[in-house]
N, C-alpha and C positions, 0 to 999 in steps of 0.2 A: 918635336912638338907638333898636335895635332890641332887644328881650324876649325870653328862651326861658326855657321850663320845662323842666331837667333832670329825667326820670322815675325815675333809677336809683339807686342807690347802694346797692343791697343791704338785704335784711333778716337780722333775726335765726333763730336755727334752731328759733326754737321759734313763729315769726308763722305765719300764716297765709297758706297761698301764694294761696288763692284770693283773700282779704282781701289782697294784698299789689298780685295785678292787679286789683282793682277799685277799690284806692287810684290806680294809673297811670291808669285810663281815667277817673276820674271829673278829674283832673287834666289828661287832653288835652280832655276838653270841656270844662273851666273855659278852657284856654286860646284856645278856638275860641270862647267869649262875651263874654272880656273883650280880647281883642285882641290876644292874645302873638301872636310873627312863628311861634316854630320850637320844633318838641319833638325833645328831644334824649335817648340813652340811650349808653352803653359797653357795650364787652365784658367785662362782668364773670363772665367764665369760674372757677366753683368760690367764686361769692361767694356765695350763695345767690341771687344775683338770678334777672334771665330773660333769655334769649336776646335780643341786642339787634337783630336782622334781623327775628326774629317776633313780638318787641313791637311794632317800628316797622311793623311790616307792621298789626297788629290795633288798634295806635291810629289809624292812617292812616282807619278809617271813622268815628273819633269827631268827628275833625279834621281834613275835607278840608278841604285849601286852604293850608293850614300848611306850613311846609317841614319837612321830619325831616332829621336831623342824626343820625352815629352815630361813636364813636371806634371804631375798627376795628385791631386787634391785627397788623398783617398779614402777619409772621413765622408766624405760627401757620396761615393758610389756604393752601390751594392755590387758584389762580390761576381754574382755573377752575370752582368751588363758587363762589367770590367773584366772578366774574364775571357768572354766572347771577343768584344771591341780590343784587346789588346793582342791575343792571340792571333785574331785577323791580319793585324797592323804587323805584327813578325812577320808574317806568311806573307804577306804584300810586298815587305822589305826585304826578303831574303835570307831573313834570320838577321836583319842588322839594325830591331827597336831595342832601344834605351829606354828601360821606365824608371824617372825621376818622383819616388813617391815622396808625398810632403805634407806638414798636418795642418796646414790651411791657418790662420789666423785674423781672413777680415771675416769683422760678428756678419756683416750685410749679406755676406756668402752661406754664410751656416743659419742664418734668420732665414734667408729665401729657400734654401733648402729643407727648412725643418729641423735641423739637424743640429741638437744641443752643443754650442760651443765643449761643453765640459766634459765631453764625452767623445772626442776627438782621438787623443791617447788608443782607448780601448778600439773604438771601431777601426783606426788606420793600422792595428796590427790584429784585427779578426779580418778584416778584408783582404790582406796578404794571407793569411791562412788561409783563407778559404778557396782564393784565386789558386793558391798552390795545388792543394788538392784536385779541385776541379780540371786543372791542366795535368795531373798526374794521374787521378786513379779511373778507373770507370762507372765506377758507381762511386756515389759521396753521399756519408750523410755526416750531419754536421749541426751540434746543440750547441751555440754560443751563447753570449749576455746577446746581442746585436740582430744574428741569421740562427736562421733553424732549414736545416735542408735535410731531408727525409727518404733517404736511397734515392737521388735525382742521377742521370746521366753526367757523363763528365762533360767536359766543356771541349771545343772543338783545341787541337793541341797546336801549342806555337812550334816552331820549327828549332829555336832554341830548345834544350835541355839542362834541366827538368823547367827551367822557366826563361822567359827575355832578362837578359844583363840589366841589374839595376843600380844605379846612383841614390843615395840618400841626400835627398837636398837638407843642408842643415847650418844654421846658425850661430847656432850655442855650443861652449863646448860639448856638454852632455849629448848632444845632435851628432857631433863630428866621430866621437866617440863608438856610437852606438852605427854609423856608418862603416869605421872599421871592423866591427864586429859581425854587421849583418847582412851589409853589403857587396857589390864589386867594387864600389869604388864611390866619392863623394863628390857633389856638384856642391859649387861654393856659389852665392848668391850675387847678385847684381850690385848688392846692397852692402856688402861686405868689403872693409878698407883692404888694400895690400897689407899695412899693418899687421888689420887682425890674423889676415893668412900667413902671416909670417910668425902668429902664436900658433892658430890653430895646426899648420900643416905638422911642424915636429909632432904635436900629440897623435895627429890621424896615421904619422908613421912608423911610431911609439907603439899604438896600440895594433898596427898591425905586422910589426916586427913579434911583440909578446904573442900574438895569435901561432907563429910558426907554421908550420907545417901544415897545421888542421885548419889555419885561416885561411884567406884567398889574398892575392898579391896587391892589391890594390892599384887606386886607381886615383889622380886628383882632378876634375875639369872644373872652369871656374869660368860662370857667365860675366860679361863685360861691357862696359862702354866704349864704344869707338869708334875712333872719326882720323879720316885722314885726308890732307889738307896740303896747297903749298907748304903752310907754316901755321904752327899751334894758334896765333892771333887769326888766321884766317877761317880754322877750324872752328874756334871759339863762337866767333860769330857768326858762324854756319848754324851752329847746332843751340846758341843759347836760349833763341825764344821757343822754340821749342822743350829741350830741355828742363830750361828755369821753369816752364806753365808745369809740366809732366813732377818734377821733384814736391814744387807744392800742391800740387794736387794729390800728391802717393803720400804728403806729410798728413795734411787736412784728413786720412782716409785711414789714419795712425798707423803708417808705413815702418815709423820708429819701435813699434812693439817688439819685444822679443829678440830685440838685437844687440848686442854689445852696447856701451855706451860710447863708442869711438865712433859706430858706426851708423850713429842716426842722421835722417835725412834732413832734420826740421831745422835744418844749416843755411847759412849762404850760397849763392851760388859757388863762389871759388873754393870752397868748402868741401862743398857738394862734388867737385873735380877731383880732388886727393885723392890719390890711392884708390878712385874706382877708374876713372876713363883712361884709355888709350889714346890719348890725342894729341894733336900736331901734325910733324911734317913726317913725312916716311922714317927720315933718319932719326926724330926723336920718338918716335910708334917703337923702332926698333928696340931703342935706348929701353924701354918700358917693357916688353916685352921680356927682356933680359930677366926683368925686375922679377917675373913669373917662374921662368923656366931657374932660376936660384933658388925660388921656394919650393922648388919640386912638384909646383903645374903643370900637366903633360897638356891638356888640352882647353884650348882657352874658345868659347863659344859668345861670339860677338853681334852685339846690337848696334846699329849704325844708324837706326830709324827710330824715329819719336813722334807722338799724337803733334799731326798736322804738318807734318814735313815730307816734302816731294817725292815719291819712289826714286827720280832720277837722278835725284841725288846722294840718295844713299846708296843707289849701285854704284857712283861714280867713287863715292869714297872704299866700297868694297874690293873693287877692281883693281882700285889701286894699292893698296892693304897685299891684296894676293901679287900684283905684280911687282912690289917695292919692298913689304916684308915678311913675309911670308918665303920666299927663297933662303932667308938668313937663316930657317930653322925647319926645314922639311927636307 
């Protein structure tokens, strides 16, 4: 099984932005020492966070050699800003960007953008066409509902072929689905019980068993909660006030749309623990762990950090994550 360090999730409005990026970098070179695969960030457009094409660009010299990985919104871009800006970010990597395309669901992101919630669908799959083209052909022209591009030059080309490796971020079965079909492989949400994983993965391996041949082998990675601690009571209380403000605050913001109904946030705290966090003492991280690598998760990409909690302690729980469990399965 493979490790990633998720960089993002926002801070609070009163942190320190500067102290907030030198929290991220000191966490891509923890992961370039201790051996994580991939660093990974969102688009968390109007979260306080940072831009996740120019983080992943400026962590890239902490952590050559690292794949980066990024969910990418992509209703919300034009085709060929996205085109440029992602092709760049391969070339920077080495050929080792992961793009996590996804269809966005908070209204406040698509009101500030302009950008008709109901018309999400159509635009996130003309903007994969057109990206495609543009990274493949030399001259593009191109008559959608959405873009109109009219014999333009192609776009500068990633080092991947014919495009950067993509994950379907996806919630619903229909999502997990249309991941086997379209993609390399599916990134399971944050937000997502073990349960549900433990319906959805048989379907994503169903359908990419029936693809055969002419399908692609897939792929399962699953972002996470985690925290590692003497002992889960210790953990707990490391990360609750934190946490607890961060889950109601993504409730309030209707984090629960769109999801299973196992898997809504607008829970309790101890609730809110099931089946998403990795947490406690190394030996029960393991115990958890296990729980994954049974549903056929190959790689699990981990958030340790929550709006308003110390960088140095969420490296201290990373450190130890790679020194305690991470040997059990690398």
């Amino acid at each position: 099984m493979r490790f990633g360090i998720n960089l993002g999730g926002g801070d609070r409005r009163d942190q320190s932005r500067e102290e907030g990026l030198a929290a991220r970098l000191a966490k891509a070179r923890l992961a370039k020492e201790m051996g994580y695969h991939s660093l990974w960030t969102g688009a968390g457009y109007l979260n306080n966070d940072f831009h996740a094409m120019m983080l992943l660009a400026r962590v890239a010299a902490e952590a050559p050699g690292l794949e980066l990985g990024m969910v990418a919104l992509l209703p919300l871009y034009h085709p060929v800003e996205a085109a440029e800006q992602i092709s760049t970010l391969d070339v920077i990597s080495g050929g080792r960007f992961v793009l996590a395309p996804a269809l966005g669901w908070r209204d406040f992101q698509f009101k500030a953008f302009e950008v008709p919630k109901n018309e999400r669908l159509s635009r996130f799959r003309e903007v994969r066409e057109v990206m495609e083209k543009l990274w493949n052909q030399d001259r593009v022209t191109h008559r959608g509902r959405h873009f109109h591009l009219d014999d333009v030059p192609g776009a500068g080309a990633p080092v991947q072929k014919p495009h950067p490796k993509v994950y379907l971020a996806a919630n619903l079965e229909r999502g997990v689905l249309r991941a086997a079909k379209e993609a390399d492989g599916w990134l399971v949400s944050s937000r997502s019980t073990l349960t549900t994983i433990g319906v959805q993965a048989p379907l994503y391996r169903e359908a990419i068993k029936e693809a055969g041949e002419s399908g692609k082998p897939g792929y399962i990675a699953a972002w996470r909660e985690v925290f590692v601690a003497d002992s889960r009571q210790q953990a707990i209380d490391i990360v609750r006030p934190q946490v607890e403000w961060l889950y109601k605050d993504r409730a309030a913001l209707g984090h629960s749309q769109e999801l299973p109904e196992a898997d809504r946030i607008d829970v309790p705290f101890e609730q809110v623990l099931e089946g998403r966090f990795i947490i406690g003492s190394p030996e029960e991280c393991i115990e958890e762990v296990h729980k994954y690598q049974e549903q056929g998760v190959e790689e699990l990409i981990l958030r340790s950090q929550w709006p308003g909690m110390e960088g140095d302690v969420t490296t201290k729980s990373l450190r130890l994550f790679a020194e305690k469990v991470m040997p059990h399965f690398v």
